[in-house]
C-alpha positions in Angstrom: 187.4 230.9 73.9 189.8 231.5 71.3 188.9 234.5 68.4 190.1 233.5 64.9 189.3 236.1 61.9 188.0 234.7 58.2 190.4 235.3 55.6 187.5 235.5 53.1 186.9 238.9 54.9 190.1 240.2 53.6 190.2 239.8 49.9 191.6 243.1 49.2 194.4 242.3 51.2 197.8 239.8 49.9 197.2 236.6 52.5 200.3 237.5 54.3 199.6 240.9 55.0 195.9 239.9 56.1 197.3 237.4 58.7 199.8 240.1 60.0 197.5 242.2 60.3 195.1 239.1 62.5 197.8 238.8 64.5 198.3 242.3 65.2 195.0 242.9 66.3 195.4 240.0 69.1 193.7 237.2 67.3 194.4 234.2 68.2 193.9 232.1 64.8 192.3 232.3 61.3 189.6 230.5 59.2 191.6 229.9 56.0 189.2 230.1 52.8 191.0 227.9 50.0 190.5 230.2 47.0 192.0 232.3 44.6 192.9 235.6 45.8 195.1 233.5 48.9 196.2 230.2 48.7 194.4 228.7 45.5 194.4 224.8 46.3 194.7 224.5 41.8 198.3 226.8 41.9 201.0 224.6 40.0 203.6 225.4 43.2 200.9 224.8 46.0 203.5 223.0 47.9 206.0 226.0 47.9 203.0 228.0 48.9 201.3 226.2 51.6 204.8 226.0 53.0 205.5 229.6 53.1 201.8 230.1 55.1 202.7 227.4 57.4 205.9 229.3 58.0 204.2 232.5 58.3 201.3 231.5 60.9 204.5 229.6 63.0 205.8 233.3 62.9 202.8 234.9 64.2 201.6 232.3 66.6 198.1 231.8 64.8 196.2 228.3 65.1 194.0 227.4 61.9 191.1 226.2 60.4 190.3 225.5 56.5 187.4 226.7 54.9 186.2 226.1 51.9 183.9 228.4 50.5 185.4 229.5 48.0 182.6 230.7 45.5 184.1 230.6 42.2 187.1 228.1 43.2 185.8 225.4 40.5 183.6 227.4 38.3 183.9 231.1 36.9 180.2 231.0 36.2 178.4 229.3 38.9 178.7 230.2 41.9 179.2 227.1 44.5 179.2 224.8 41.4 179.6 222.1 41.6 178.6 220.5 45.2 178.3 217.1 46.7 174.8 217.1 45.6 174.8 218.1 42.3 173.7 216.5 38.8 177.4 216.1 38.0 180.7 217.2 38.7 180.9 215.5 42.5 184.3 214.1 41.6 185.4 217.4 41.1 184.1 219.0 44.8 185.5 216.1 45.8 188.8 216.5 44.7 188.8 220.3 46.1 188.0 219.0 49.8 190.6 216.4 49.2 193.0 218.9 48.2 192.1 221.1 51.4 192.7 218.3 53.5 196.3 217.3 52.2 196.3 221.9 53.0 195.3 221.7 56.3 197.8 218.3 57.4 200.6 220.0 55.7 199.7 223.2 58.1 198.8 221.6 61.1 195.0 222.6 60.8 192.8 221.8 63.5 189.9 221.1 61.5 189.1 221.3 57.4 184.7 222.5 56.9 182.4 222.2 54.5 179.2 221.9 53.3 176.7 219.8 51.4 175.6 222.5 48.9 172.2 223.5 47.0 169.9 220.4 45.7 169.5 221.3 42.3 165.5 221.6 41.3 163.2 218.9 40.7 166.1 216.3 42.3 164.3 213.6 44.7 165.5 214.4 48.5 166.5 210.6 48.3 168.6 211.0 45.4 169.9 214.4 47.5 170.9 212.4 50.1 172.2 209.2 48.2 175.0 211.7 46.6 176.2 213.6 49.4 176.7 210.2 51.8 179.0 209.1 49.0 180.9 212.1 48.6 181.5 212.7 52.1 182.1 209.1 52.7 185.3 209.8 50.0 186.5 212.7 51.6 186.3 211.0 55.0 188.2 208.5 53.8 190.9 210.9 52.3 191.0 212.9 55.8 191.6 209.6 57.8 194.4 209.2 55.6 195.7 212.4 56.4 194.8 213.0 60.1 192.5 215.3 59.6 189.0 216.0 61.4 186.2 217.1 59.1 183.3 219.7 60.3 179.9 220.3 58.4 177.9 223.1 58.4 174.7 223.5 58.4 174.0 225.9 55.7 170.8 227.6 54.9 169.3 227.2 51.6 171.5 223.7 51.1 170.5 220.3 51.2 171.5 219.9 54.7 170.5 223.5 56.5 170.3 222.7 60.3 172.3 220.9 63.0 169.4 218.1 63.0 170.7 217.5 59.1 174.7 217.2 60.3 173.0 214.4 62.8 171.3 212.3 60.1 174.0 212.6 57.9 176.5 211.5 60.7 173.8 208.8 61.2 173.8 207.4 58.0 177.3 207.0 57.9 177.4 205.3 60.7 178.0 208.0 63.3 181.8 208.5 62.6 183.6 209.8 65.0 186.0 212.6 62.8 182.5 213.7 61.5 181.9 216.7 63.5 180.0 220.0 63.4 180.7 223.6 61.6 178.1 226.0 63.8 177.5 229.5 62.7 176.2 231.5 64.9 174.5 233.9 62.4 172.8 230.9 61.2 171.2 229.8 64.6 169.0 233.1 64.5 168.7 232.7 60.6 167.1 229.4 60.1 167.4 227.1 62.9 163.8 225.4 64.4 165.4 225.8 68.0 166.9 228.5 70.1 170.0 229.4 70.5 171.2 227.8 73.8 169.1 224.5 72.5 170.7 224.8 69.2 174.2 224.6 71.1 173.6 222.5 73.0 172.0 219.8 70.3 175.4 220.0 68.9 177.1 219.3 72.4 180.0 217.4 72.3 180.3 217.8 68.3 181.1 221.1 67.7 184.8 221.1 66.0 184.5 224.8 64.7 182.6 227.5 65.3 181.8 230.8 62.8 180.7 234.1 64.3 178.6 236.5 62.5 175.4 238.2 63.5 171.9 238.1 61.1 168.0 238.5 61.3 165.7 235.7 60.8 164.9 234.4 57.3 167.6 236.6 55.8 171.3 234.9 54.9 173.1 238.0 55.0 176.4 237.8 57.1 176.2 241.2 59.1 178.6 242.9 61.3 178.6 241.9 65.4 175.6 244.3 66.8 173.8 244.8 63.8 171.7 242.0 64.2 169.2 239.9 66.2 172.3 237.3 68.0 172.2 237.3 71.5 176.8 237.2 71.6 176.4 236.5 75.4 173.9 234.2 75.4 175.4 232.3 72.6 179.4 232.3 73.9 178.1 230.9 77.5 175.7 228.1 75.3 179.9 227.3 73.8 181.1 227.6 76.8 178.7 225.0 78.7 179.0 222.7 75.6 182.6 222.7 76.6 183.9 223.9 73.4 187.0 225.7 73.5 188.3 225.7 69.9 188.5 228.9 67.4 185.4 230.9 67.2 186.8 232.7 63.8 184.5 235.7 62.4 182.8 235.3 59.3 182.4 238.4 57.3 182.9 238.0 53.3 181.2 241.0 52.6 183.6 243.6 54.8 186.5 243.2 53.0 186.6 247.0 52.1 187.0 247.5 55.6 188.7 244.6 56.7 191.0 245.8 59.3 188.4 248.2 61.1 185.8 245.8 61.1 188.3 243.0 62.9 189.2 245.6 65.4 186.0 246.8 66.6 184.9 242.8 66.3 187.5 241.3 68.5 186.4 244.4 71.0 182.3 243.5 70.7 184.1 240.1 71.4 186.0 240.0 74.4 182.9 242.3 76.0 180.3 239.9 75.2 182.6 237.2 76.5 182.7 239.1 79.6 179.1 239.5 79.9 178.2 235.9 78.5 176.1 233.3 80.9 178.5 231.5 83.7 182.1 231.9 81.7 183.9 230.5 84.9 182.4 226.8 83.4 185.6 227.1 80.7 188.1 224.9 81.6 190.9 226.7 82.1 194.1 224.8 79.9 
């Protein structure tokens, strides 16, 4: 397994200090949030930008993934506004997940993940579902272009909140193969049907990125590792059966005033549940 850090858990750091400080710590990679406080995907010299964090994460030896989560990124007043699903303004989260994209090919990304957003009330599920296969089908098309795989997660609360939703949607686009899945592990305990191992293992094969937070049932909070209900051990063997071996980054937006504490005693909580998790000799070893 390798341990990435979110930068959307260091907001009160500058980007570059943030990933020095990842690096430091012995990460092995980050989960890049496109957003304003870091590399804001709408800054007139992107380009220069981007190119200066690509040169930065060559530097310190860090793989990456793009997130997109940003919660203000297209509008200062509503939060997550607008999504693939909503009334209107699609074109315009469309355009940001393009954006990430042409990000994470310039960067050599692994993966670029997002999400399908919140139905807005009193919308028909069909409707729902006739406006997010549309918009992902344009940002798969985009990614193709560029090389790029795209993961979706599974968010709670959204249109599409468990790993059975990723399946449909792949489904009704025809089961593409660069459509993978985003799994957080918080979100497993959170609002998942099934268990954790059968959770995992549902998404098998498909798992592109992986988000590590713990929580409690029925409550989307992102909590630090230990202060929740996550079995870490149980969960990183369920990865490591499922033969995934990509970034398992840390997802903790609301630690930022503790940033570089809270990745030190995380990567620790880590490498210990690793250590204790079910049958880790079944990693391949690269």
């Amino acid at each position: 397994m390798r341990w990435g850090y979110g930068t959307n858990g260091f907001t009160s750091h500058r980007l570059h200090d943030a990933l020095g400080i990842i690096a430091d710590l012995g990460y092995d990679g980050v989960a890049l949030t496109l957003d304003q406080p870091h590399l804001d995907p709408f800054a007139d010299d992107l380009a220069a930008q981007t190119a200066a964090v690509g040169r930065r994460l060559d530097a310190l030896g860090l793989d990456l993934v793009v997130e997109t989560g940003g919660r203000y990124v297209l509008d200062v007043w509503r939060k997550h506004h607008p999504t693939l699903v909503s009334a209107d303004g699609r074109d315009r989260r469309v355009d940001y997940l393009s954006r990430a994209i042409d990000v994470a090919a310039d960067l050599g990304a692994d993966v670029v993940s997002f999400w399908s957003g919140t139905l807005p009330d009193g919308t028909p599920e069909d409707v729902g579902w006739e406006r997010l296969v549309a918009g992902v089908d344009a940002v798969l098309a985009h990614a193709r272009s560029r090389g790029v795989v795209c993961a979706f997660e599974p968010e709670p609360g959204m249109h599409i909140d468990t790993v059975e939703g990723v399946l449909e949607l792949r489904r009704r686009l025809g089961d593409p193969e660069d459509l993978r899945v985003t799994l957080d592990i918080g979100h497993i305990v959170c609002n998942e049907p099934r268990g954790m191992a059968d959770t995992i293992a549902l998404a098998g094969g498909l798992i592109a990125n992986v988000q590590v937070d713990d929580m409690v049932p029925d409550l989307h909070e992102h909590l630090a590792l230990g202060d929740g209900d996550v079995d870490f051990p149980l969960a990183l063997g369920a990865l490591a059966r499922a033969g995934y071996c990509g970034l398992a980054a840390l997802e903790l937006p609301r630690h930022g005033h503790a940033a570089p504490l809270v990745a030190e005693k995380s990567l620790r909580f880590l490498r210990d549940a690793w250590d204790r998790s079910v049958r880790p000799a079944e990693v391949p070893v690269s």
